[in-house]
CHARMM-style PDB file with segment names, atoms N, HN, CA, C and O in Angstrom:
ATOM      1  N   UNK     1     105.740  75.380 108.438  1.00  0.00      PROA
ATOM      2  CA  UNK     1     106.228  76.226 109.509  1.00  0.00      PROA
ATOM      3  C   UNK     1     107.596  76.802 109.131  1.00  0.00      PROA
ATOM      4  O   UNK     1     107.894  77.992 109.033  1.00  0.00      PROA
ATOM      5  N   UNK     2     108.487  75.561 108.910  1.00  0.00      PROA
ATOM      6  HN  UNK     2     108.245  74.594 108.990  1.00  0.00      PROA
ATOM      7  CA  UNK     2     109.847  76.562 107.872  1.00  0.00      PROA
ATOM      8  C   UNK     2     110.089  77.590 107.344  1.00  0.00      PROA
ATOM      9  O   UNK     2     111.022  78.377 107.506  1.00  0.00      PROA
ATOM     10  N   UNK     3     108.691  77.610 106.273  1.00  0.00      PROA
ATOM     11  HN  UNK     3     107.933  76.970 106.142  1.00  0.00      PROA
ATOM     12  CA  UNK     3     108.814  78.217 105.118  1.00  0.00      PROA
ATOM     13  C   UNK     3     108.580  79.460 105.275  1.00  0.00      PROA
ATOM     14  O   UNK     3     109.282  80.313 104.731  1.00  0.00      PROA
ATOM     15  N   UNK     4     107.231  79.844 106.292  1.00  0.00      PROA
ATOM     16  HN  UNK     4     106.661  79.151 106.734  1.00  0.00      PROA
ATOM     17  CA  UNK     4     107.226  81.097 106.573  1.00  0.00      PROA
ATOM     18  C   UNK     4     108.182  81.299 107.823  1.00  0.00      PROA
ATOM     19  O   UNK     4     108.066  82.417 108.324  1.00  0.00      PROA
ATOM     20  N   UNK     5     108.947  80.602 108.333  1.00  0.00      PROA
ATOM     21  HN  UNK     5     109.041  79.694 107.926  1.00  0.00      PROA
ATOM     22  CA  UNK     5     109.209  81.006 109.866  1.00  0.00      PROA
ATOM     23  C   UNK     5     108.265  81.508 110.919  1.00  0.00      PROA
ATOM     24  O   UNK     5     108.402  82.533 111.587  1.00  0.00      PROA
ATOM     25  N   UNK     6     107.137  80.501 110.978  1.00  0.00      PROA
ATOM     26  HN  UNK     6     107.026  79.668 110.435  1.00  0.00      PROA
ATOM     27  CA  UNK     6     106.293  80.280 112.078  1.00  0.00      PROA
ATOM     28  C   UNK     6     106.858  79.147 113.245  1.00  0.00      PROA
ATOM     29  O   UNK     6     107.377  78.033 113.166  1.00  0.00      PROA
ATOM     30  N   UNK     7     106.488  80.002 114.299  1.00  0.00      PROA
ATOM     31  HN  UNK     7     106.066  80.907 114.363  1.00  0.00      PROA
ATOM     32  CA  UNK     7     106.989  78.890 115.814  1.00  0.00      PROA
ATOM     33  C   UNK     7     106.175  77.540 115.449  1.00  0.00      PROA
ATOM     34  O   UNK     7     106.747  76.450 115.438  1.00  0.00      PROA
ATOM     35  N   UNK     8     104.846  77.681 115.161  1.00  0.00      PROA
ATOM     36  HN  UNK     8     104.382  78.566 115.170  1.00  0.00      PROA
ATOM     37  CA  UNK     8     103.981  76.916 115.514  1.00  0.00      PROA
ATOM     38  C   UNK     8     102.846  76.778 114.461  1.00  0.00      PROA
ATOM     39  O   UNK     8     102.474  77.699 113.734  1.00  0.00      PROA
ATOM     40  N   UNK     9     102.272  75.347 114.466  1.00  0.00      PROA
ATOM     41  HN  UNK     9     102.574  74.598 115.057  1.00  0.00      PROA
ATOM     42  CA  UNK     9     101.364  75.276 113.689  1.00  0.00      PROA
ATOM     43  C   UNK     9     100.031  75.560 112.992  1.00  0.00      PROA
ATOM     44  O   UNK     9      99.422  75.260 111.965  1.00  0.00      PROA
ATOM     45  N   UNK    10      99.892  76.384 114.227  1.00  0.00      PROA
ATOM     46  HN  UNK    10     100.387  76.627 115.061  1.00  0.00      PROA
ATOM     47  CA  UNK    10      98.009  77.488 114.022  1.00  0.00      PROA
ATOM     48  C   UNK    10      99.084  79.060 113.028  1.00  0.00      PROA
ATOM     49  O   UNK    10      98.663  79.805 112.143  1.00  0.00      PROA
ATOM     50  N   UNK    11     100.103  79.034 113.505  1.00  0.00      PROA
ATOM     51  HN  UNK    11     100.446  78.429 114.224  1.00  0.00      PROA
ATOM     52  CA  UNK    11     100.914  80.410 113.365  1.00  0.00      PROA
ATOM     53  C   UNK    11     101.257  80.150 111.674  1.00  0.00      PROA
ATOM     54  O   UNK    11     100.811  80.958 110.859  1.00  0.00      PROA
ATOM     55  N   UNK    12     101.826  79.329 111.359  1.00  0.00      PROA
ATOM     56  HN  UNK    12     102.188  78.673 112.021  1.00  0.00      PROA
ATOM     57  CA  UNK    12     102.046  79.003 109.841  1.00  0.00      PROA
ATOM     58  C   UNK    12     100.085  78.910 109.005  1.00  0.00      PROA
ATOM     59  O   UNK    12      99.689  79.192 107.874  1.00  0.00      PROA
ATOM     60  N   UNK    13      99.545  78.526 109.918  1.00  0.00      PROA
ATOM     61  HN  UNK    13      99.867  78.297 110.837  1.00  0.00      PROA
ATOM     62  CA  UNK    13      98.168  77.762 109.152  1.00  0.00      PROA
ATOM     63  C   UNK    13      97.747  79.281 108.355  1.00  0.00      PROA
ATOM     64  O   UNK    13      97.591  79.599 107.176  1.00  0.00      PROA
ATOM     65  N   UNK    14      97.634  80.205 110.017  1.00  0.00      PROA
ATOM     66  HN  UNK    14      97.760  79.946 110.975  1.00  0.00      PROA
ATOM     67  CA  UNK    14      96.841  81.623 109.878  1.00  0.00      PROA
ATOM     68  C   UNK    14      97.967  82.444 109.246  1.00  0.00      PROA
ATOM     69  O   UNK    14      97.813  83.634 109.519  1.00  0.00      PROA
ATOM     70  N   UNK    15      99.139  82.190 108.430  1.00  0.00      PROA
ATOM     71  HN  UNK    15      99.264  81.223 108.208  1.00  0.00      PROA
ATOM     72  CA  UNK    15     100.065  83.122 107.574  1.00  0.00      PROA
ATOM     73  C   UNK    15      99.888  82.765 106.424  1.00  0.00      PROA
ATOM     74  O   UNK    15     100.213  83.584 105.565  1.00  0.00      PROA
ATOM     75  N   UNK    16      99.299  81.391 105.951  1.00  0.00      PROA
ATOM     76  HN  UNK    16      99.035  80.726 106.649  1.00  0.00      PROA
ATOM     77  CA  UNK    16      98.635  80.866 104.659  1.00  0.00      PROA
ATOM     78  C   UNK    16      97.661  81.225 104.307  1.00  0.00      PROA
ATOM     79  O   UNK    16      97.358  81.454 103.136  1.00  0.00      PROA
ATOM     80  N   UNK    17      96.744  81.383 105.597  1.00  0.00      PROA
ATOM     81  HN  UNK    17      96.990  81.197 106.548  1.00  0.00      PROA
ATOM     82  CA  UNK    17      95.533  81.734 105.238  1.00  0.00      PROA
ATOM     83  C   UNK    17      95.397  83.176 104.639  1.00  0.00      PROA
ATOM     84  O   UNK    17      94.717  83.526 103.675  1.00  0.00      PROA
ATOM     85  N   UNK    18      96.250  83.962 105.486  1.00  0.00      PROA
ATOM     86  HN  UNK    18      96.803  83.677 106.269  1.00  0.00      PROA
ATOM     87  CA  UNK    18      96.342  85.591 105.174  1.00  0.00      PROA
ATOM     88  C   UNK    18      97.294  85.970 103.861  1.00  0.00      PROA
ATOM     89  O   UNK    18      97.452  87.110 103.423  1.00  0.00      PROA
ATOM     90  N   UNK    19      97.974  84.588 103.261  1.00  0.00      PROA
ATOM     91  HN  UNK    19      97.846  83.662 103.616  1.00  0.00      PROA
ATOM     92  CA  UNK    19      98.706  84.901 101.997  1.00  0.00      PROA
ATOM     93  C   UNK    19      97.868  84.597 101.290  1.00  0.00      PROA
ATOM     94  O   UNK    19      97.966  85.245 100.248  1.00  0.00      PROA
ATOM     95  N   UNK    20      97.166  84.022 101.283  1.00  0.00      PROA
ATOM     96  HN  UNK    20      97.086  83.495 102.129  1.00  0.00      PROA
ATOM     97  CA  UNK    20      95.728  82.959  99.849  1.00  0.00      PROA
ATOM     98  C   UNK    20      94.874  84.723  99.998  1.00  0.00      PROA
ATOM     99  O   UNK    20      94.682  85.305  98.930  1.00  0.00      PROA
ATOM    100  N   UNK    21      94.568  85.212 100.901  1.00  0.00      PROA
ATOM    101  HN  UNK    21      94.724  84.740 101.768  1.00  0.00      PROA
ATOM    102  CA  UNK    21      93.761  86.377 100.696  1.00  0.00      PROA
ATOM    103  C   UNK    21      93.841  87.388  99.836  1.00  0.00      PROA
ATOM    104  O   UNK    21      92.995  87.794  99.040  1.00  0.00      PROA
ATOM    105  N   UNK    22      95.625  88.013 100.194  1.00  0.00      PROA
ATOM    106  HN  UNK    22      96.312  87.683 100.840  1.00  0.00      PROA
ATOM    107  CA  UNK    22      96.230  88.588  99.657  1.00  0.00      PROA
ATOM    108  C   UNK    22      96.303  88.207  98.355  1.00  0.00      PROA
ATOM    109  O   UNK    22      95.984  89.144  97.623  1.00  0.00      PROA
ATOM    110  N   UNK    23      96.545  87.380  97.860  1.00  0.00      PROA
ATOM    111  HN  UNK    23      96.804  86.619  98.455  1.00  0.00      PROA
ATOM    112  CA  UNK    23      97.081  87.133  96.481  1.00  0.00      PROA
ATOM    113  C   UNK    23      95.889  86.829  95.750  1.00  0.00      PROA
ATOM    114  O   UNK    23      95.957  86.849  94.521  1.00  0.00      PROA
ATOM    115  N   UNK    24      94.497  86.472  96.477  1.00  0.00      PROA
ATOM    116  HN  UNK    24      94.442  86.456  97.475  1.00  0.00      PROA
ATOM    117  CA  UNK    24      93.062  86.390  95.611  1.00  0.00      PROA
ATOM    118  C   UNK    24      93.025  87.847  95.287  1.00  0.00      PROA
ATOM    119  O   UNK    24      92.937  88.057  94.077  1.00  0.00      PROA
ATOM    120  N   UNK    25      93.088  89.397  96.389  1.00  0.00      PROA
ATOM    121  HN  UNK    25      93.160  89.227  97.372  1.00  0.00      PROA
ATOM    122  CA  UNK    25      92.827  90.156  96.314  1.00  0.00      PROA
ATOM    123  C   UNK    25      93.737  90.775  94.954  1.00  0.00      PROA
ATOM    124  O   UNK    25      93.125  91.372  94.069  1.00  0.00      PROA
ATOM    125  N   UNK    26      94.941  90.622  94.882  1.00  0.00      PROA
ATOM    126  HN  UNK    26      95.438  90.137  95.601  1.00  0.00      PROA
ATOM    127  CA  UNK    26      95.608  90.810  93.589  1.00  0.00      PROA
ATOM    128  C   UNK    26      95.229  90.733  92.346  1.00  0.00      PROA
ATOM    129  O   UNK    26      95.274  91.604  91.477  1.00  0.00      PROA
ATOM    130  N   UNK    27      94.594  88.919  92.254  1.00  0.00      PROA
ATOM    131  HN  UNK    27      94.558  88.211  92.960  1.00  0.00      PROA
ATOM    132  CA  UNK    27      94.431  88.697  91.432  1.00  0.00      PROA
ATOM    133  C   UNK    27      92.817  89.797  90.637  1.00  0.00      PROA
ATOM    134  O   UNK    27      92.636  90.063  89.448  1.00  0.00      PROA
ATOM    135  N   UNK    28      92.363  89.998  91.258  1.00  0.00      PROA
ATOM    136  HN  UNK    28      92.510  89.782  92.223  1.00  0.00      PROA
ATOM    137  CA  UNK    28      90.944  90.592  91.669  1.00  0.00      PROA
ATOM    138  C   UNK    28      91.419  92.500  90.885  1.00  0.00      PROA
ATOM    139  O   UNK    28      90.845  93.253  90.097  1.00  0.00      PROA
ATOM    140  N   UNK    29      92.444  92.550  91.500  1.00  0.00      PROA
ATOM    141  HN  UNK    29      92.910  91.938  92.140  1.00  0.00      PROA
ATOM    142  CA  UNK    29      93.071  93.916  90.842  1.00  0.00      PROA
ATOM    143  C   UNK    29      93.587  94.243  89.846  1.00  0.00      PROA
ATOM    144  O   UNK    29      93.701  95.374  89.374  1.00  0.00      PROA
ATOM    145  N   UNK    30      94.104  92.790  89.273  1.00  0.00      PROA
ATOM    146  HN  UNK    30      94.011  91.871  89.656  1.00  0.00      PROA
ATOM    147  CA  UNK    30      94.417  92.568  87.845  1.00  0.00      PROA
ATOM    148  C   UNK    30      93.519  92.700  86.856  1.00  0.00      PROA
ATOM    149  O   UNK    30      93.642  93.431  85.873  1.00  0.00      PROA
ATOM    150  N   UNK    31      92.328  91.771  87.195  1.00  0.00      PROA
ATOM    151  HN  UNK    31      92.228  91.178  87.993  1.00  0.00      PROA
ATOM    152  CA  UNK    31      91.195  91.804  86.571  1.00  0.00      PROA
ATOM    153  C   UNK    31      90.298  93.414  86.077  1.00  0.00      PROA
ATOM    154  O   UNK    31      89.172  93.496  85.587  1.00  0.00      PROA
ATOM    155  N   UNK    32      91.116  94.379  86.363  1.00  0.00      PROA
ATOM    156  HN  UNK    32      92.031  94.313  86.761  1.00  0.00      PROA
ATOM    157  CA  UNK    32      90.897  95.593  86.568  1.00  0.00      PROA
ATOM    158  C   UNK    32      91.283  96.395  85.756  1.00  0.00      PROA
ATOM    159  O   UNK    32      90.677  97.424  85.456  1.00  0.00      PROA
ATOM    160  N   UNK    33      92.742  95.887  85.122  1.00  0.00      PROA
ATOM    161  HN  UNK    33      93.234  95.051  85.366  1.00  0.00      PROA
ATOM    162  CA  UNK    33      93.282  96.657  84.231  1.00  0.00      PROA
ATOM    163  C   UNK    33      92.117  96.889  82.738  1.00  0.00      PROA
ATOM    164  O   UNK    33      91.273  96.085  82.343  1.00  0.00      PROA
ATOM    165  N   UNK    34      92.546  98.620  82.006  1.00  0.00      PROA
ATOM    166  HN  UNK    34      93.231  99.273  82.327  1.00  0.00      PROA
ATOM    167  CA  UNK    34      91.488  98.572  81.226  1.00  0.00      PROA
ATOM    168  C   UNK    34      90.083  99.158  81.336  1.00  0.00      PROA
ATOM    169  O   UNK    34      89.377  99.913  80.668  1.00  0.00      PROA
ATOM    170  N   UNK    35      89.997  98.504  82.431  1.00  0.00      PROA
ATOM    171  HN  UNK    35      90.571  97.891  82.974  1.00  0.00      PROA
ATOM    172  CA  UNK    35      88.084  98.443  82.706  1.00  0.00      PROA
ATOM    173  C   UNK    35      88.148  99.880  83.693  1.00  0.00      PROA
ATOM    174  O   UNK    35      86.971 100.239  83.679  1.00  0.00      PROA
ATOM    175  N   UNK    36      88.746 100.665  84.354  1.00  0.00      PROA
ATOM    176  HN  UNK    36      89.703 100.374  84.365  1.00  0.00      PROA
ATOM    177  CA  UNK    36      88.596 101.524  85.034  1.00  0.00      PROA
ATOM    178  C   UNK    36      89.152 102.762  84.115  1.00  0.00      PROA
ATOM    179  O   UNK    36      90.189 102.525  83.495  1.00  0.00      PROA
ATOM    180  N   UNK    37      88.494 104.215  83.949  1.00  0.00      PROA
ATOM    181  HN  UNK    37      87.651 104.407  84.453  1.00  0.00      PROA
ATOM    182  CA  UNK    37      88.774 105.133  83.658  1.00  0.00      PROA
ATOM    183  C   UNK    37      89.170 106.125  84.841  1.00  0.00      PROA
ATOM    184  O   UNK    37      88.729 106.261  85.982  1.00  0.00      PROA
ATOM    185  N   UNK    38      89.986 106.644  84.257  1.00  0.00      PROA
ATOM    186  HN  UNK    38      90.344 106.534  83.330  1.00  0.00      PROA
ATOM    187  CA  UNK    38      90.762 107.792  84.994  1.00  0.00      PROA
ATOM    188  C   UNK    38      91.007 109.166  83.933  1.00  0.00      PROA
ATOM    189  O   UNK    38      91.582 109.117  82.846  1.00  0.00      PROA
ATOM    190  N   UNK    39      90.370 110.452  84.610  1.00  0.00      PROA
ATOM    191  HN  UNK    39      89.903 110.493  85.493  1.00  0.00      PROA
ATOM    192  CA  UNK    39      90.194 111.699  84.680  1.00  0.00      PROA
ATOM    193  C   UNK    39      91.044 112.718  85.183  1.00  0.00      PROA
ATOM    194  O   UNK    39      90.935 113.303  86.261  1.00  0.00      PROA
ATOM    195  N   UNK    40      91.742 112.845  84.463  1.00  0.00      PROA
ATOM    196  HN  UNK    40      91.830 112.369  83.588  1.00  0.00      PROA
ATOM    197  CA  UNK    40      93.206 114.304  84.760  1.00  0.00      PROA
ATOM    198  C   UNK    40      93.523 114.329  83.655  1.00  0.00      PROA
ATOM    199  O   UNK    40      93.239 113.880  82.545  1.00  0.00      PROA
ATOM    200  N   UNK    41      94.715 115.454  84.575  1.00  0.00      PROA
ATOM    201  HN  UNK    41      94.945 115.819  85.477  1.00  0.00      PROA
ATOM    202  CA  UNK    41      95.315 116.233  83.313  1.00  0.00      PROA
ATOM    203  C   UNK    41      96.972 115.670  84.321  1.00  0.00      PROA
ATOM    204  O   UNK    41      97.339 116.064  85.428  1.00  0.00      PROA
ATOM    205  N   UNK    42      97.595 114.729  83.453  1.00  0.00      PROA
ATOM    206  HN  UNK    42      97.297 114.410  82.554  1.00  0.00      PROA
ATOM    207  CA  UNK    42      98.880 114.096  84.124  1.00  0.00      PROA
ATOM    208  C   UNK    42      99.908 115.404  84.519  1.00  0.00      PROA
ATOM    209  O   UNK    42     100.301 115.577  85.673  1.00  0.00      PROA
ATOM    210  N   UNK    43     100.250 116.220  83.481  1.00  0.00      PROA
ATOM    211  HN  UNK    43      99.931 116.080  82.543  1.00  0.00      PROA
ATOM    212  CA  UNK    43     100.656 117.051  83.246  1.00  0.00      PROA
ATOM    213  C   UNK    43     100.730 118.374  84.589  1.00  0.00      PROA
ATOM    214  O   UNK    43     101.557 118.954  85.293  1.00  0.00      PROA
ATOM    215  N   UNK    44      99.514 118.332  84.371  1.00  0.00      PROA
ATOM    216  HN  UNK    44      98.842 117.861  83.799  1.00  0.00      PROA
ATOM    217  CA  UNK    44      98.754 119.386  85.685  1.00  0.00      PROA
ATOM    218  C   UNK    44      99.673 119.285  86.947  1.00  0.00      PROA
ATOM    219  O   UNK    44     100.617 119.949  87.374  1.00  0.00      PROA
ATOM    220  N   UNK    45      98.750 117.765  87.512  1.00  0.00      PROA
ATOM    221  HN  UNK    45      97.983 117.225  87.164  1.00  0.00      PROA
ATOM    222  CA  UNK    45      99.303 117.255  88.219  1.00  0.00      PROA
ATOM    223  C   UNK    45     100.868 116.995  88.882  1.00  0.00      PROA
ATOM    224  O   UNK    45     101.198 116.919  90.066  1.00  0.00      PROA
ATOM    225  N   UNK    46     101.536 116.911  87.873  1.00  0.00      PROA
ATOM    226  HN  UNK    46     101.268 116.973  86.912  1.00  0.00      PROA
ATOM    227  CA  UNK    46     103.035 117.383  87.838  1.00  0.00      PROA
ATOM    228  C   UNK    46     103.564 118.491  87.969  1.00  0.00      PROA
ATOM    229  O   UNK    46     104.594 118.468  88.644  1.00  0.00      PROA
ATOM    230  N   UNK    47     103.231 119.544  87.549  1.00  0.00      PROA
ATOM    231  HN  UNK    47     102.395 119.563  87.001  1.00  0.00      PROA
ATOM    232  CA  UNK    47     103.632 120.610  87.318  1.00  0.00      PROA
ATOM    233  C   UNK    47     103.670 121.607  88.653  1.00  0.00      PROA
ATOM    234  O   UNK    47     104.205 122.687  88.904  1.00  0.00      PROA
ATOM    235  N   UNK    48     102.513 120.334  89.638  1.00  0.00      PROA
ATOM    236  HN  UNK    48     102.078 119.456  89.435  1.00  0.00      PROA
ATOM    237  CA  UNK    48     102.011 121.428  90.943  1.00  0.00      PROA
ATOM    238  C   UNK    48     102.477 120.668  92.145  1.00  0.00      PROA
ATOM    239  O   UNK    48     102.159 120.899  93.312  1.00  0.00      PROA
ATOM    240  N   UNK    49     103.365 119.626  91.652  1.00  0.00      PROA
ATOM    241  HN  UNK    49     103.624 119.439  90.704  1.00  0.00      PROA
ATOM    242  CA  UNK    49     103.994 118.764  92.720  1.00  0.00      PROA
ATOM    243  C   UNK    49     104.527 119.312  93.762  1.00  0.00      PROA
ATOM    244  O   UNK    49     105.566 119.845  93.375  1.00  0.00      PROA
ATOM    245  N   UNK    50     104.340 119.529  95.247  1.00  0.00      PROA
ATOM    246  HN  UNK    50     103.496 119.095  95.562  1.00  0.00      PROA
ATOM    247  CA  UNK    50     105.351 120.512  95.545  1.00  0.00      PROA
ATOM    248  C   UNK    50     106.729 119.837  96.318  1.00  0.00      PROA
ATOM    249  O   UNK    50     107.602 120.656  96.607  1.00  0.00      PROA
ATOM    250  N   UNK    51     106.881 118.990  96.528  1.00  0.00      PROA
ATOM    251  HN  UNK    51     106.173 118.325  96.294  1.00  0.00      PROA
ATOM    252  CA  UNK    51     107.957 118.490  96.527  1.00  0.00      PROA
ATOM    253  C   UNK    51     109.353 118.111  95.785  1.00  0.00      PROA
ATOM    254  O   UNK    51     110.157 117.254  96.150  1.00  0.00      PROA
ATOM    255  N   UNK    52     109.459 119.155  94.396  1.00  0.00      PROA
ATOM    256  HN  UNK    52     108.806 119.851  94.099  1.00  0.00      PROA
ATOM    257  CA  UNK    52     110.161 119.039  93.641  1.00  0.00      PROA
ATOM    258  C   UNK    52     111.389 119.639  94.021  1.00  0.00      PROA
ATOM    259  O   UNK    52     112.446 119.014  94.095  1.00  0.00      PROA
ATOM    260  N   UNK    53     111.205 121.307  94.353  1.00  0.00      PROA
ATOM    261  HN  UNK    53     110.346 121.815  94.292  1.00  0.00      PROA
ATOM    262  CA  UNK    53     112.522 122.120  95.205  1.00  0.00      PROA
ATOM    263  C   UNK    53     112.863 121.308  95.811  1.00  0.00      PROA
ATOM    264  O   UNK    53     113.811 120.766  95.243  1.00  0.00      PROA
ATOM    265  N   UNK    54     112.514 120.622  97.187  1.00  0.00      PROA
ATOM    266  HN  UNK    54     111.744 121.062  97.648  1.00  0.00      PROA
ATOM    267  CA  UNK    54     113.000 120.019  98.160  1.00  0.00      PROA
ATOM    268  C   UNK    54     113.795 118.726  97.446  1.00  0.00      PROA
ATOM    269  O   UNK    54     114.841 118.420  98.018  1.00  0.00      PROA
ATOM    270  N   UNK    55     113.509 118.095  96.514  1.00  0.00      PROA
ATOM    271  HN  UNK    55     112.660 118.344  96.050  1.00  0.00      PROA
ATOM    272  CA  UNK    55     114.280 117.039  96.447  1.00  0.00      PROA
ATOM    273  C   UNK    55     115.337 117.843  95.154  1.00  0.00      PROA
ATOM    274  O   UNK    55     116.506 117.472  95.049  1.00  0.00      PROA
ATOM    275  N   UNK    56     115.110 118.291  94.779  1.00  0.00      PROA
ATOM    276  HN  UNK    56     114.160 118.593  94.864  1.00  0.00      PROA
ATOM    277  CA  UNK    56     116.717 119.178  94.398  1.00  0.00      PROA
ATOM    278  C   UNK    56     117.306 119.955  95.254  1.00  0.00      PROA
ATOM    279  O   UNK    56     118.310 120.456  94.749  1.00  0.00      PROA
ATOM    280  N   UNK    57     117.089 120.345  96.549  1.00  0.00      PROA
ATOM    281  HN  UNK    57     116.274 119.938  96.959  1.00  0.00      PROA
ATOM    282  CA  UNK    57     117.723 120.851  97.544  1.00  0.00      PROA
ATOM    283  C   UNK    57     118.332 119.437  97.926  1.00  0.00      PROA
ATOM    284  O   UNK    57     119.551 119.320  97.806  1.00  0.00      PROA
ATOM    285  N   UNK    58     117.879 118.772  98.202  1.00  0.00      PROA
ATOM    286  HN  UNK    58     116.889 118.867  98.300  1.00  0.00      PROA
ATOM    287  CA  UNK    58     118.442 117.134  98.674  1.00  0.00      PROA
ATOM    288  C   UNK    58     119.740 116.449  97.682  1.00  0.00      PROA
ATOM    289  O   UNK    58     120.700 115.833  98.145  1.00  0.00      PROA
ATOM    290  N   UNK    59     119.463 116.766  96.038  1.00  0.00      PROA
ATOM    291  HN  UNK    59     118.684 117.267  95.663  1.00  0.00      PROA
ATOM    292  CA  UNK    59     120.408 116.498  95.479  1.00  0.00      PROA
ATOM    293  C   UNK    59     121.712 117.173  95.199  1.00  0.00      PROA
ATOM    294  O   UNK    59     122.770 116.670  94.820  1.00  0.00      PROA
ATOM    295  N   UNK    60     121.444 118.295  95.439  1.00  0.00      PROA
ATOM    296  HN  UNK    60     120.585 118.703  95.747  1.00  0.00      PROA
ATOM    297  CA  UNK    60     122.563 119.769  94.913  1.00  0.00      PROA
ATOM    298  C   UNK    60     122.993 118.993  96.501  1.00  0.00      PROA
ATOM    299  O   UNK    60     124.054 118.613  96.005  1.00  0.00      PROA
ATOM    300  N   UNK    61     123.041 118.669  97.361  1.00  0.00      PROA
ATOM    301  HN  UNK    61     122.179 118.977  97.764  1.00  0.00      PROA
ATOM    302  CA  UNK    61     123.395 119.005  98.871  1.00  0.00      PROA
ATOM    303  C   UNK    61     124.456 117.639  98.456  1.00  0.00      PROA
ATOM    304  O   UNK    61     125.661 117.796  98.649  1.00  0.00      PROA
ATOM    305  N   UNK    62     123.945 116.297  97.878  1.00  0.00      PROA
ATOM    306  HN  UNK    62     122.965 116.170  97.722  1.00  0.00      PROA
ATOM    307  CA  UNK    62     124.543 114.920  97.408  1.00  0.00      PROA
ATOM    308  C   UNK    62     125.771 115.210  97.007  1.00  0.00      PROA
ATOM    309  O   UNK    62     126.843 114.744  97.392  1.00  0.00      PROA
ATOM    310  N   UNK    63     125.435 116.369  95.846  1.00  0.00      PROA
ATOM    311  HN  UNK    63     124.564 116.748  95.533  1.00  0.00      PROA
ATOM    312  CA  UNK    63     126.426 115.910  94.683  1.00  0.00      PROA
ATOM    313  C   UNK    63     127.198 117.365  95.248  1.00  0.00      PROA
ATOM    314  O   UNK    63     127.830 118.002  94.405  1.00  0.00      PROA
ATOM    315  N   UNK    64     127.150 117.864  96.602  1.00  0.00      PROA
ATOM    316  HN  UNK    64     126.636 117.347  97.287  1.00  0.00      PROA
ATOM    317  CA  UNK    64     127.984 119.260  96.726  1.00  0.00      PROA
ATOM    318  C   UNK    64     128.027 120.444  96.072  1.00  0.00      PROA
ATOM    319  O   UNK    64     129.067 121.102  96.068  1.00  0.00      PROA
ATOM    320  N   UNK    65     126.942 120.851  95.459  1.00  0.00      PROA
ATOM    321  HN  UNK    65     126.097 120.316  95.463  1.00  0.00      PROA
ATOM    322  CA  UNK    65     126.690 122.087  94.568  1.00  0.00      PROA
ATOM    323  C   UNK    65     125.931 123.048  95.072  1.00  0.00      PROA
ATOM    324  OT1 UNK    65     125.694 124.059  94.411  1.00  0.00      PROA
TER     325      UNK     65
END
């Protein structure tokens, strides 16, 4: 109960239970690396970002320029 800062003992049980899930599911995603292919062009993808102006409008504004 400490450890997670649960009031109570069903409350710590069911925050163990939902961390053992989580961290099977991880492990499960690891097992992944490698084995999945991926299809683009990285490049592309970048190039058509459109949030790039805006975060140099955000920085010129930082650094006063």
């Amino acid at each position: 109960m400490q450890f997670y800062g649960e009031k109570t003992y069903s409350g710590a049980i069911n925050r163990a239970l939902k961390e053992a899930v989580r961290q099977a599911r991880i492990k499960d995603l690891v097992s992944l690396f490698g084995k999945v292919e991926w299809e683009g062009d990285l490049g592309e993808m970048r190039e058509d970002h459109k949030f790039d102006d805006a975060w140099e409008r955000v920085d010129s504004a930082k650094s006063g320029t």
